[in-house]
C-alpha positions, 0 to 999 in steps of 0.5 A, a space after each residue: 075398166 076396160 070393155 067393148 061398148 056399143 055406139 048406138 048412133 042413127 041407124 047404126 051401131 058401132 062398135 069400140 073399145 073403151 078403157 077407163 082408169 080408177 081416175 080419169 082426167 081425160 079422154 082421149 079418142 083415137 081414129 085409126 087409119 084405112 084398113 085398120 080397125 081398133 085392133 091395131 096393135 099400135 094403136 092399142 100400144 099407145 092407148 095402153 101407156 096414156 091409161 097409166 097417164 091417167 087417161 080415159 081412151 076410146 078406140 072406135 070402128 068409124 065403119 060397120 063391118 059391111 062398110 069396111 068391106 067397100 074400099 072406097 068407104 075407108 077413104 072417105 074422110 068426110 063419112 068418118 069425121 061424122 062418125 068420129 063427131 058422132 061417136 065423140 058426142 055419144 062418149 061426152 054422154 057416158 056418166 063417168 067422162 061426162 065433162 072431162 076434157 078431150 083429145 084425139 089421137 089420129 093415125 094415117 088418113 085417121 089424123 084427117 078426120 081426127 083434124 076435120 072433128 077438131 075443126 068442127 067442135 072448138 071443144 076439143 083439147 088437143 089433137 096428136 097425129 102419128 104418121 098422118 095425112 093432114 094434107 086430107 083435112 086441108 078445107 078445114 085445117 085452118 079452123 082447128 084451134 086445139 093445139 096440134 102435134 104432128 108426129 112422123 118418122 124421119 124415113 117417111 120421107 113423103 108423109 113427112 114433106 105432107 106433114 111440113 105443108 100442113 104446119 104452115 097451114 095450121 093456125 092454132 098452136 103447133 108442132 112437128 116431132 120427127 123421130 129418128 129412124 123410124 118408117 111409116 109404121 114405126 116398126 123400129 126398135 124403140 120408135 113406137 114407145 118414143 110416139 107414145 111419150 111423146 103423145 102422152 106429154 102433149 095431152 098432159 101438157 094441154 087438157 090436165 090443165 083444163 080440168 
């Protein structure tokens, strides 16, 4: 099942993406970064192959379209891990994934309030970042105990010197996959599809086991 769904939270309403396989064993949210939306084309990638993992994925607008228009609102990281709380508590409300284990999927200064929700609810399965800004969720990175993986391509030289800073800093289970050849966005032949597996492993290794 796939479809757009309606995130009625206090006083506002956001909109996502919501896609849910004949059987699902888990549930993974996605946080996008600045600019984006969940119409990123990468994002919808990655989303598309953990469905064939037998994932359960939400791909929410963490703004309002009047939100999205002020720049300063997509970088304000505290603003979207409450929205990113928000959306995840009303998504644990939804009949058919209520129980299920979950995980997030942070892109860009997505994985920051990706890491900040996961700090915040000790629930959470598993956190996957790809070309992130963990340096952003620093004051709290310390408190995330899911097991986190930090994906960044090997010619992304300063997402990639942030993301050595921020292992060191994590205290829960980690790991850092380089990929070779790949910039920021991960536009090279193959490199996308590599996060993707990638990803997919990490989830499968940590939340089917939870379930």
């Amino acid at each position: 099942m796939n479809r757009e769904v309606l995130i009625e939270l206090a006083g506002i309403t956001l909109q996502g993406d919501l896609t849910i396989p004949p059987v699902a064993k888990g549930i993974i949210i996605f946080s996008h970064g600045s600019g984006s939306s969940r119409h990123s084309p990468r994002n919808k990638s990655v989303a598309a192959y953990l469905l064939k993992k037998g994932f359960a994925t939400l791909l929410p607008d963490l703004l309002t379209p009047d939100e999205d228009k002020v720049n300063e609102n997509r970088f304000n990281i505290e603003l979207l891990t409450r929205r990113l709380t928000d959306a995840t508590r009303w998504l644990m409300q939804h009949g058919s994934l209520s129980g299920l284990p979950f995980g997030y999927f942070g892109a860009s200064t997505g994985a920051a309030s990706a890491l900040k929700a996961a700090a915040r609810n000790q629930s959470t399965g598993a956190v996957v970042s790809r070309g992130g800004r963990p340096d952003l969720a620093m004051d709290e990175i310390e408190n995330v105990n899911a097991p986190t993986l930090l994906i960044v391509g090997s010619l992304d030289a300063d997402v990639l010197n942030l993301n050595t800073i921020a292992l060191d800093a994590l205290t829960c289970y980690k790991s850092l996959e380089i990929v070779p050849g790949a910039s920021h966005l991960f536009e090279e032949p193959g490199t996308l599809e590599r996060v993707s597996q990638i990803a997919g492993e990490w989830f499968e290794r940590f939340l089917f086991k939870k379930h």
